[in-house]
C-alpha positions in Angstrom: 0.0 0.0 0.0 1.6 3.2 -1.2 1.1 6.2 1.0 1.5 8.6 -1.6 -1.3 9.4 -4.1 -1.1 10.0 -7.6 -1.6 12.9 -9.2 -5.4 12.0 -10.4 -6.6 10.6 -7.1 -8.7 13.5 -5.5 -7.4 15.4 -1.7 -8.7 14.1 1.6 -10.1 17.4 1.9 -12.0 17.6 -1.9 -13.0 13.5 -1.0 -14.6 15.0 2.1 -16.4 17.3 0.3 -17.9 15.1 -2.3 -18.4 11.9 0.0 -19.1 13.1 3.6 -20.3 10.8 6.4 -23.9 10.5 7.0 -26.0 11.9 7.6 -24.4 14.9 5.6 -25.2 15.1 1.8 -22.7 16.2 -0.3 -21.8 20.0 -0.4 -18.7 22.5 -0.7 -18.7 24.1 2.0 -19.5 28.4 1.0 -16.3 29.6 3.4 -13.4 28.8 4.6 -12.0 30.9 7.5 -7.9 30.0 8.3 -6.5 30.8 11.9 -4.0 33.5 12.1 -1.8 30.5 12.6 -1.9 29.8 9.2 -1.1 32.5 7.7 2.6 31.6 7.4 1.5 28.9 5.1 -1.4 30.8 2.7 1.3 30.6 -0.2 1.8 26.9 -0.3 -2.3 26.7 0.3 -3.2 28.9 -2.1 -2.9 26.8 -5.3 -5.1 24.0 -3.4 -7.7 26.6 -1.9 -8.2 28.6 -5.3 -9.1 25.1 -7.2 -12.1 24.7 -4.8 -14.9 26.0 -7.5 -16.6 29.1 -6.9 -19.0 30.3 -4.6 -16.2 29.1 -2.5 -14.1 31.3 -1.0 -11.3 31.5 2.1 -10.0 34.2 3.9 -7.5 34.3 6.5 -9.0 35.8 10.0 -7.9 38.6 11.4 -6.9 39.1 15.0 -9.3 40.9 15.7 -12.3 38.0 14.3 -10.1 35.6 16.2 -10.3 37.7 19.0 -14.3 38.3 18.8 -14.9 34.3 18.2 -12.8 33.5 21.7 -14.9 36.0 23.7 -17.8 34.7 21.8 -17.2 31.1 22.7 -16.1 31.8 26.4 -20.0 33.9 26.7 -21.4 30.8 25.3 -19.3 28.5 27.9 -20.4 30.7 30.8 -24.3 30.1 29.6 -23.7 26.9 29.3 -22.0 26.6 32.7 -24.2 28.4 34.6 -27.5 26.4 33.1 -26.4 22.8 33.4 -25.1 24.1 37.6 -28.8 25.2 37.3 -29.8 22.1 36.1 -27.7 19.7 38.2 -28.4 21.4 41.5 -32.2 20.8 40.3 -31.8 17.1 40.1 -29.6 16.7 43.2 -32.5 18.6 45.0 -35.3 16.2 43.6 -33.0 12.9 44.6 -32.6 14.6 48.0 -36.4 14.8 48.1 -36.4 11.3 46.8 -33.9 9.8 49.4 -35.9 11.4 52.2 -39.1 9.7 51.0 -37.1 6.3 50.8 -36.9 6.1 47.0 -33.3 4.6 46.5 -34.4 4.5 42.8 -35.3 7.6 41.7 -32.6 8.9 44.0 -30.0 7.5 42.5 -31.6 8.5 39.0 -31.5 11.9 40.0 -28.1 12.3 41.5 -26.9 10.5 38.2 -28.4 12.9 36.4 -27.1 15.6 38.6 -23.5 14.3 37.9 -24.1 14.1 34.2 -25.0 17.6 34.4 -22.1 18.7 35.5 -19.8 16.7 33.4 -21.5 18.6 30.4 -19.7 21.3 31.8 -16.6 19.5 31.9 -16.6 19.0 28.3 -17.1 22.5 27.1 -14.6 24.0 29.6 -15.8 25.6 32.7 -14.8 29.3 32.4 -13.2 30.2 35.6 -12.1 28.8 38.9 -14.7 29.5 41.7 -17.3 27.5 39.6 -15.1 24.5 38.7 -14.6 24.2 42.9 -18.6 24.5 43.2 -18.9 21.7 39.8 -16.2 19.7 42.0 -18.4 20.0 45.2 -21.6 19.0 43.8 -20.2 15.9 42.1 -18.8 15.5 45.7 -22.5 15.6 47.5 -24.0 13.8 44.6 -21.7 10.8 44.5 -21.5 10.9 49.0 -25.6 11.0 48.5 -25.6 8.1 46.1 -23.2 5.8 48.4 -25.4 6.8 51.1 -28.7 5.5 49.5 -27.0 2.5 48.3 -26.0 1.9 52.5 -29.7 1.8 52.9 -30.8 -1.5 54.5 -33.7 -3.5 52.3 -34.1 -4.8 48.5 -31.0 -2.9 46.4 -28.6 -2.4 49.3 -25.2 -2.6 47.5 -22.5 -2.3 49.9 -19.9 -2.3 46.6 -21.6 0.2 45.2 -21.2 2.4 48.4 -17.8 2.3 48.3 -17.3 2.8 44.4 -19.5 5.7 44.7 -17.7 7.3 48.1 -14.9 6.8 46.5 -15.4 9.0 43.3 -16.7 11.7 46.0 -13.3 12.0 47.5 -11.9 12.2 44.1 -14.2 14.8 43.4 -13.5 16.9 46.1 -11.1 15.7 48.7 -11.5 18.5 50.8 -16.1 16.9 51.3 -16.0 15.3 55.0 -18.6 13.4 53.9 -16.9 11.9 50.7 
């Protein structure tokens, strides 16, 4: 198998373009916007990017676009942030309600759910310091609540389970006594 193509087979790029995984249909995309990184290389990418058939076109961003799209995507990761904390101290609240009325169940749905929450906030980035430590902390209370329901003596008592799940609260936050 030869790693080099030959001069008729089609880029990995143009393939892209013409094959795309599904569900996509076919489609040049209308823009192409290069990072100021780039720019270094626009005259060795030029020949490949002026090929691409028209309406196509490519630019290479300026600082200040670059600088516009990063305050644009941290606003998006604070809103983000601040609804799935919103979100997650919703569900932790109804399995609290639910552990009081002896619902190990539902409970532990909800404090999944609660920890789910907050790892959604984990993937996009949380945005600044104080509000990782309170993510941290409720994925502390969350996982010490579930261990706690799983201590609960009858049907589904899991003592296992307990310790997985006090475990990952003293990861969480070593700092949560009741981790």
């Amino acid at each position: 198998m030869s790693l080099t193509r030959s001069p008729d087979e089609p880029s990995l790029i143009k393939r892209s373009f013409a094959s795309p995984m599904p569900p996509l249909r076919p489609e040049l995309p209308h823009q192409l916007r290069l990072d100021t990184k780039l720019a270094v290389h626009v005259d060795a990418l030029r020949p490949f990017l002026d090929s691409i058939p028209k309406p196509f076109h490519w630019f290479v961003e300026s600082r200040e676009d670059e600088q516009r799209a990063k305050d644009v995507a941290h606003a998006e990761r604070q809103e983000l942030t601040a609804r799935c904390m919103i979100m997650a101290n919703k569900y932790k609240e109804k399995g609290n309600q639910a552990f009081k009325a002896g619902k190990r169940d539902e409970a532990l749905e909800l404090y999944e759910a609660a920890i789910d929450a907050v790892y959604k906030i984990w993937g996009s980035g949380v945005p600044d310091q104080e509000l990782e430590t309170k993510a941290y902390r409720l994925v502390a209370v969350c996982y010490a609540n579930r261990s706690a329901m799983w201590m609960i003596e009858g049907e589904g008592k899991d003592e296992e389970k307990a310790l997985d799940a006090s475990k990952m609260a003293e990861r969480s936050d070593p700092g949560y006594a009741k981790g």
